[in-house]
VOFIRO-917020 format. One record per residue: residue number from 1; residue in three letters; x, y, z of N, C-alpha, C in turn. Coordinates in steps of 0.1 Angstrom, whole numbers. Atoms other than C-alpha are relative to their C-alpha. Layout:
REM residues N
[rec NUM; 'Ala'; [X; Y; Z]; [X; Y; Z]; [X; Y; Z]]
...
REM end
This chain:
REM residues 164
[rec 1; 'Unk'; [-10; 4; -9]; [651; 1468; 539]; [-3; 4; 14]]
[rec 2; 'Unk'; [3; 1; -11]; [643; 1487; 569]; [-15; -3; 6]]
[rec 3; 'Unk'; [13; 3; -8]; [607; 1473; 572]; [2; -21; 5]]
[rec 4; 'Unk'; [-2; 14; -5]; [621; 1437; 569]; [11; -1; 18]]
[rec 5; 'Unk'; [-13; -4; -12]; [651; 1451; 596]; [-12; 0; 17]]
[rec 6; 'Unk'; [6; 2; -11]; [621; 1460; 616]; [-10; -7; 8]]
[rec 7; 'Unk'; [8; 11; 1]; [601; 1430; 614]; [13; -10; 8]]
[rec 8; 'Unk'; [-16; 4; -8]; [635; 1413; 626]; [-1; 4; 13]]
[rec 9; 'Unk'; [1; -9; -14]; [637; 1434; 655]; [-11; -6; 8]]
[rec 10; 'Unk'; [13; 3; -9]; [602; 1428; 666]; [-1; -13; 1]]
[rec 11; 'Unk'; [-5; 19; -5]; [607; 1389; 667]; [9; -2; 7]]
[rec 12; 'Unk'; [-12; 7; -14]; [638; 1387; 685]; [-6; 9; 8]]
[rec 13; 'Unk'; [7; -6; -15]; [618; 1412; 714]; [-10; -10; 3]]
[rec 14; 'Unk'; [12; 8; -5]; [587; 1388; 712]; [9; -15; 7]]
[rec 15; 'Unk'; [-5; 12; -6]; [611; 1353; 714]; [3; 10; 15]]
[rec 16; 'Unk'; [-8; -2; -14]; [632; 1372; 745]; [-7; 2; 11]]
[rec 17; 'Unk'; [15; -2; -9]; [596; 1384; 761]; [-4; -14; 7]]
[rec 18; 'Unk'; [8; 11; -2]; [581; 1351; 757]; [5; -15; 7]]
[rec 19; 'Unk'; [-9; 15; 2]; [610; 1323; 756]; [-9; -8; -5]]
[rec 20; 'Unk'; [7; 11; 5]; [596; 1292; 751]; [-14; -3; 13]]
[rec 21; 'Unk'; [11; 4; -12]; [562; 1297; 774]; [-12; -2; -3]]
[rec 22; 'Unk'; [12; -4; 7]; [537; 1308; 753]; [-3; -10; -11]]
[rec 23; 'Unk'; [6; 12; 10]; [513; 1283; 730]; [10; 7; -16]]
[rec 24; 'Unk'; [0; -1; 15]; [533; 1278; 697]; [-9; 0; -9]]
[rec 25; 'Unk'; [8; -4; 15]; [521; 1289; 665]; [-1; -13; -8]]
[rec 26; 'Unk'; [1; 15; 8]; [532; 1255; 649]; [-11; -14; 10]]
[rec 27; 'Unk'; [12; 13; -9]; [503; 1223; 655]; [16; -11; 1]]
[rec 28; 'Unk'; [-4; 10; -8]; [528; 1197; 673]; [-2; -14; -13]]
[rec 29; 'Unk'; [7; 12; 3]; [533; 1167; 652]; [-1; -12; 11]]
[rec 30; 'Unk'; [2; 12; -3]; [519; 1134; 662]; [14; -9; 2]]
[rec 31; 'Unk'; [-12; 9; -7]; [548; 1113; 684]; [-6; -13; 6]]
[rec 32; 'Unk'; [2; 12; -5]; [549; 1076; 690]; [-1; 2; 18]]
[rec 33; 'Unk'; [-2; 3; -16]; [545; 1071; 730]; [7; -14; 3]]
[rec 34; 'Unk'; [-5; 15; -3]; [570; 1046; 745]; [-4; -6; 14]]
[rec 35; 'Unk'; [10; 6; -6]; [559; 1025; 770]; [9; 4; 10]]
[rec 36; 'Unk'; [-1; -10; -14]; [558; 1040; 807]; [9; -8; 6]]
[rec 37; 'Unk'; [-16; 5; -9]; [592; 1037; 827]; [-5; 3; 14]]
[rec 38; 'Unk'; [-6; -3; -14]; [597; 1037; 863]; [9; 10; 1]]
[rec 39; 'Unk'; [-9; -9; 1]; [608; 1070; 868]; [8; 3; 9]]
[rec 40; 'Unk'; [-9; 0; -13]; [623; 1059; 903]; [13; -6; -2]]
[rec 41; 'Unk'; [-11; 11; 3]; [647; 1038; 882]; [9; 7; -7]]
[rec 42; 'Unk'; [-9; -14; 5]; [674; 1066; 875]; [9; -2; -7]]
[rec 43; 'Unk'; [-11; 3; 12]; [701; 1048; 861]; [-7; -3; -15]]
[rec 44; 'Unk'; [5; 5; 13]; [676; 1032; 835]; [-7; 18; -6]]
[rec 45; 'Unk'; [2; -12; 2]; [660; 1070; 831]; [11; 7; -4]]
[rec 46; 'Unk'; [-10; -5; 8]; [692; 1082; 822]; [7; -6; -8]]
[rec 47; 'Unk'; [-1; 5; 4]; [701; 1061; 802]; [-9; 3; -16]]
[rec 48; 'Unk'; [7; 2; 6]; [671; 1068; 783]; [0; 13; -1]]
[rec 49; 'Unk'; [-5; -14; 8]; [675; 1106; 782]; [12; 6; -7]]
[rec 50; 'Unk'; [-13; -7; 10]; [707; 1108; 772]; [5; -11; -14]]
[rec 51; 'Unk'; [9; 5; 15]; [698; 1083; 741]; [-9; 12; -6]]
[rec 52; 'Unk'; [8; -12; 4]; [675; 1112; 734]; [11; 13; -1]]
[rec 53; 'Unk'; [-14; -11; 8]; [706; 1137; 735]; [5; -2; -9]]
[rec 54; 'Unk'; [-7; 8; 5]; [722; 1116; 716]; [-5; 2; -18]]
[rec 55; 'Unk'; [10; 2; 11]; [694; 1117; 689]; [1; 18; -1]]
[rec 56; 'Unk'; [2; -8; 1]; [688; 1155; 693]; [10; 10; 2]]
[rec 57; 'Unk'; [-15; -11; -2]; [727; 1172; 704]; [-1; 8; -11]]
[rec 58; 'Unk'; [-2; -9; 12]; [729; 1201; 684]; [-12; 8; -7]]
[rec 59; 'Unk'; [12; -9; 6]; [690; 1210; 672]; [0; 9; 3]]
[rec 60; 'Unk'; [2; -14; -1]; [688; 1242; 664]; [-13; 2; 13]]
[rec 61; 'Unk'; [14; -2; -8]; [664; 1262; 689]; [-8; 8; -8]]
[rec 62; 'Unk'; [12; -1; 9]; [633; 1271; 670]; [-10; 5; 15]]
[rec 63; 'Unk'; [18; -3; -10]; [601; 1289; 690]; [-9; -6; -10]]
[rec 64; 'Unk'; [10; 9; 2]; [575; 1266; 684]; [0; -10; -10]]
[rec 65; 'Unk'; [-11; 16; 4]; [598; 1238; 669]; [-2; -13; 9]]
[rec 66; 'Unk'; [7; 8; -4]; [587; 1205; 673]; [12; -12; -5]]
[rec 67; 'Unk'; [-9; 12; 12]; [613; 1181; 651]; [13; 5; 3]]
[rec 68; 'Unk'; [-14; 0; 0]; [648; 1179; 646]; [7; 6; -9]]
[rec 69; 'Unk'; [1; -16; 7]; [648; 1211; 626]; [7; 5; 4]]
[rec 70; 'Unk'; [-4; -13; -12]; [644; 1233; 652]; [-7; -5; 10]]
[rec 71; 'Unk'; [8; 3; -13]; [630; 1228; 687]; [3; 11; 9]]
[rec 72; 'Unk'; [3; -5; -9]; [620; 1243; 714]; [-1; -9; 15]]
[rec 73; 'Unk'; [-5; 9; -14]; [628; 1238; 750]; [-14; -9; 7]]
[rec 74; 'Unk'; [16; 8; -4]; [589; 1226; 762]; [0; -13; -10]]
[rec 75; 'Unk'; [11; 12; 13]; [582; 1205; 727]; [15; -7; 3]]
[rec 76; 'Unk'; [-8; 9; -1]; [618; 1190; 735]; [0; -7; 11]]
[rec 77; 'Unk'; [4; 7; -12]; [609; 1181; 772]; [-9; -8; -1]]
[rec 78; 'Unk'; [12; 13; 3]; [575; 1166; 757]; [5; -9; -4]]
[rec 79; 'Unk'; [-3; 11; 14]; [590; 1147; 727]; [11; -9; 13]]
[rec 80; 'Unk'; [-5; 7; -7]; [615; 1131; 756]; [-11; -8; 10]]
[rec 81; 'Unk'; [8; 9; -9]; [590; 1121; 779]; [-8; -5; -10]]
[rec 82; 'Unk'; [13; 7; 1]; [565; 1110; 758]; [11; -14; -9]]
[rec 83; 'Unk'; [-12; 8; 8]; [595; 1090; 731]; [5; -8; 7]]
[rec 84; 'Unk'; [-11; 5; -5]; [615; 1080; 756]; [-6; -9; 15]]
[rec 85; 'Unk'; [5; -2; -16]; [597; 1080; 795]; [-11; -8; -7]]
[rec 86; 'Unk'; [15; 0; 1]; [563; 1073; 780]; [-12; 5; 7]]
[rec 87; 'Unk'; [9; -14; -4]; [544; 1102; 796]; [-2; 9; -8]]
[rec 88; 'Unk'; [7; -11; 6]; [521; 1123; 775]; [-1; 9; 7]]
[rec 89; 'Unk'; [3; -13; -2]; [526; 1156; 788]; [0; 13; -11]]
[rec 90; 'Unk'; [3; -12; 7]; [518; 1191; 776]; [12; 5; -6]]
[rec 91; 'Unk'; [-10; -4; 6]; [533; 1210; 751]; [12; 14; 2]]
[rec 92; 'Unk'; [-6; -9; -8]; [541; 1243; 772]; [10; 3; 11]]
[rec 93; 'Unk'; [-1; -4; -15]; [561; 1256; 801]; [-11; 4; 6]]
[rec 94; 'Unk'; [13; -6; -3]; [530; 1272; 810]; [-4; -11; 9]]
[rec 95; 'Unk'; [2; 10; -2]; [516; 1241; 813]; [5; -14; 4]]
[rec 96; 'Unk'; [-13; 13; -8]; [546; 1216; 824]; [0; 2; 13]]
[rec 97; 'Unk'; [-1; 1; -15]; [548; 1233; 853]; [-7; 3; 10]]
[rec 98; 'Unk'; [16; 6; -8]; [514; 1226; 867]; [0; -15; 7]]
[rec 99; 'Unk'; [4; 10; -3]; [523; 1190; 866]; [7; -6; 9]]
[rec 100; 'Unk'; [-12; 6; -10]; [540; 1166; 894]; [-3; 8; 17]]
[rec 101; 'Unk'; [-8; -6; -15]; [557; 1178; 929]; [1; 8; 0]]
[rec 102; 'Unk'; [-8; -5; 1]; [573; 1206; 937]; [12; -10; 8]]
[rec 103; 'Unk'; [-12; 6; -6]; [610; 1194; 943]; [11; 12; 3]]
[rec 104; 'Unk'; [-12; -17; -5]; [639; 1220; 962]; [16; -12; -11]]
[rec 105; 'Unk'; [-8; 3; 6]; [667; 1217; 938]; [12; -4; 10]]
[rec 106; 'Unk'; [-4; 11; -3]; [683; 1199; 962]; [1; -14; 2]]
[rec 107; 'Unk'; [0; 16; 1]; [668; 1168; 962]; [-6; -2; -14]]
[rec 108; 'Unk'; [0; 1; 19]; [668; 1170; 924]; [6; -18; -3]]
[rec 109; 'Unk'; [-6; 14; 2]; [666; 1135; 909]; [2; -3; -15]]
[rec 110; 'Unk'; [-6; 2; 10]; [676; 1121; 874]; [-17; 0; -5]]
[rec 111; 'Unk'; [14; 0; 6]; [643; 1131; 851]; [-10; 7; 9]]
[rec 112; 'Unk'; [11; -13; -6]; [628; 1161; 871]; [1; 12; -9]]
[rec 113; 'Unk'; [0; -14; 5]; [619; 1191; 852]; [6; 12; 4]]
[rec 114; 'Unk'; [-5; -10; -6]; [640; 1219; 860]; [-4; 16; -9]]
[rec 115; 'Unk'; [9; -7; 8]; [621; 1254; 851]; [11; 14; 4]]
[rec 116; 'Unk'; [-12; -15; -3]; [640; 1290; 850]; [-9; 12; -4]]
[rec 117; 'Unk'; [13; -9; 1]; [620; 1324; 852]; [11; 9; -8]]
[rec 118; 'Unk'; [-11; -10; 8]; [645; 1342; 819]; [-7; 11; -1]]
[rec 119; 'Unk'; [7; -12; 4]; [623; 1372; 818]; [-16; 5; 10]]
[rec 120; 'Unk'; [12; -3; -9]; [592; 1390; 835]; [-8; -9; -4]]
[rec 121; 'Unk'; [11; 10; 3]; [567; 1369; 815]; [4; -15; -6]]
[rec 122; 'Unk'; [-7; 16; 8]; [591; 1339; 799]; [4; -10; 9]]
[rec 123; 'Unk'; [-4; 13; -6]; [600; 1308; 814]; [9; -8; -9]]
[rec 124; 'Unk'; [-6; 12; 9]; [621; 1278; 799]; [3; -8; 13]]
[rec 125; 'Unk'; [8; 9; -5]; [625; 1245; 810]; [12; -10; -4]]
[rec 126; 'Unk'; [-4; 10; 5]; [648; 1215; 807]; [2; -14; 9]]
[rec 127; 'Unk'; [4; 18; -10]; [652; 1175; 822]; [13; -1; 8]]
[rec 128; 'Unk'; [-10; 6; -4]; [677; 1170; 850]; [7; -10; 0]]
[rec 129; 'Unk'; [-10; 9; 1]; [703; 1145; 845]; [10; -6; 13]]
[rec 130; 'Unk'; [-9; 6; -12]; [723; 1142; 878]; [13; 13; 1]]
[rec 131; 'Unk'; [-12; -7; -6]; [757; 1157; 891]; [-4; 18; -3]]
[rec 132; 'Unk'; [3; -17; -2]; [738; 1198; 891]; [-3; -3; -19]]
[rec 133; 'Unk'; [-5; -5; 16]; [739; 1192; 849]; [-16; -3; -8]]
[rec 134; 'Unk'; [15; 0; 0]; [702; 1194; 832]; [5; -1; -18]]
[rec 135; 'Unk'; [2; -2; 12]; [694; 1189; 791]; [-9; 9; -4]]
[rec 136; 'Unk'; [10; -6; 5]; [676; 1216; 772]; [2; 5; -10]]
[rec 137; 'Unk'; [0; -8; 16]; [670; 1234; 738]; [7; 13; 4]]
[rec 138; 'Unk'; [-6; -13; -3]; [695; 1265; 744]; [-10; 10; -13]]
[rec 139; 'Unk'; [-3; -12; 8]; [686; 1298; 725]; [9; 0; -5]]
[rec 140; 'Unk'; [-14; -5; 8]; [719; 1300; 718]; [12; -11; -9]]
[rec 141; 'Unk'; [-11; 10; 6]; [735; 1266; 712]; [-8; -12; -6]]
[rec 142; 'Unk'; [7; 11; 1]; [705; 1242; 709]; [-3; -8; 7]]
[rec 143; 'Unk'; [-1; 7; -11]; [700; 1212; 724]; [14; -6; 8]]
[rec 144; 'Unk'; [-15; -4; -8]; [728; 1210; 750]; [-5; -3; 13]]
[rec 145; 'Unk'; [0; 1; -13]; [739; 1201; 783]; [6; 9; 8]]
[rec 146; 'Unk'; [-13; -10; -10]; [745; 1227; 809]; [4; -4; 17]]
[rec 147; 'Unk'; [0; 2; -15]; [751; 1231; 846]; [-8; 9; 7]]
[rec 148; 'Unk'; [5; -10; -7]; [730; 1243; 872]; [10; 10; 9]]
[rec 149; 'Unk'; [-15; -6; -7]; [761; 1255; 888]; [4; 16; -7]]
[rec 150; 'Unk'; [-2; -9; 8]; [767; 1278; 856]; [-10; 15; 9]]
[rec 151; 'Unk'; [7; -14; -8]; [757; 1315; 870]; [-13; 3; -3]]
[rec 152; 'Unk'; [16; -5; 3]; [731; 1325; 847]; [-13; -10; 1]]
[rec 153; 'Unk'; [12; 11; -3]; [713; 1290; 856]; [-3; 7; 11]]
[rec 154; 'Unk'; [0; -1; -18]; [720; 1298; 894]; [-12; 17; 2]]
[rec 155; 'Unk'; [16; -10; 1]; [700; 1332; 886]; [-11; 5; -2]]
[rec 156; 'Unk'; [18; -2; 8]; [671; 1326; 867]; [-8; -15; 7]]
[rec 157; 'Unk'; [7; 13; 0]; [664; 1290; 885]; [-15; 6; 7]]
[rec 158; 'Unk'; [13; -4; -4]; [626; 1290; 894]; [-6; -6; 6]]
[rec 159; 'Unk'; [-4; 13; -14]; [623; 1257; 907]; [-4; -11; -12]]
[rec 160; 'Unk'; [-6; 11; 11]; [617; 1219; 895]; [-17; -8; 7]]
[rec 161; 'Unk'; [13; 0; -2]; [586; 1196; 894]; [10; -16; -5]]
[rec 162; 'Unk'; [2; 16; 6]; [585; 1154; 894]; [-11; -3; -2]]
[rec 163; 'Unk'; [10; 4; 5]; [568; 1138; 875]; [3; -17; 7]]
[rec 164; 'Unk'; [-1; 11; -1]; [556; 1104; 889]; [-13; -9; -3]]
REM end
């Protein structure tokens, strides 16, 4: 009991270290790519991500969850763009937020990546939507819509990246 307790222990320190930044352990499965949108076209872009909420509200969050299991906030921002957007991007934060612009979260537009620094070495990551309100894999509730407005967004934001 207390070696499983402290095997326990030592996983929820590594998720809370890492968040969702670090290369998952699980291989990624293979996802259809839908054919490439105009990502200047924001009503049709939202439209098309929140069809993808729609599909995913509720998945559990999973580190290095890929399905509609469990997910993870990176492999849920891929599986959207590539599903939905038709943009193959990467499967990390690490790596998401290399790609694009930088954008000042005020001229934040419908289908910008919005990235948040939750820890010294962690990051996470989810798709803006419009009126401050962004989609992402919670730790705590899943996939969900919050607000950048919400405090503990407003203190961990780290900034945001387009993809065009």
């Amino acid at each position: 009991m207390f070696n499983l307790l402290k095997v326990s222990v030592v996983s929820v320190f590594i998720l809370m270290l890492f968040g969702c930044s670090s290369t998952p352990s699980q291989k990624s499965q293979s996802i259809k790519i839908a054919k490439k949108v105009d990502l200047s076209q924001t009503h049709q872009v939202k439209n098309l991500i929140l069809s993808q909420y729609a599909l995913w509200k509720g998945t559990p969050y999973e580190y290095g969850g890929t399905d509609l299991n469990g997910v993870d906030c990176s492999a849920f921002v891929q599986n959207t763009y590539r599903t939905k957007l038709g943009y193959n991007i990467p499967r990390t934060t690490r790596t998401q937020i290399k790609l694009g612009s930088n954008v000042s979260k005020q001229k934040l537009q419908v289908g910008d990546i919005v990235f948040f620094k939750t820890g010294r070495n962690s990051l996470h990551n989810g798709i803006y939507i419009g009126d401050s309100k962004f989609i992402h894999a919670s730790t705590s509730k899943g996939v969900t819509i919050s607000s950048l407005e919400n405090r503990y967004w407003q203190q961990t934001y780290y900034t945001s990246k387009r993809i065009r």
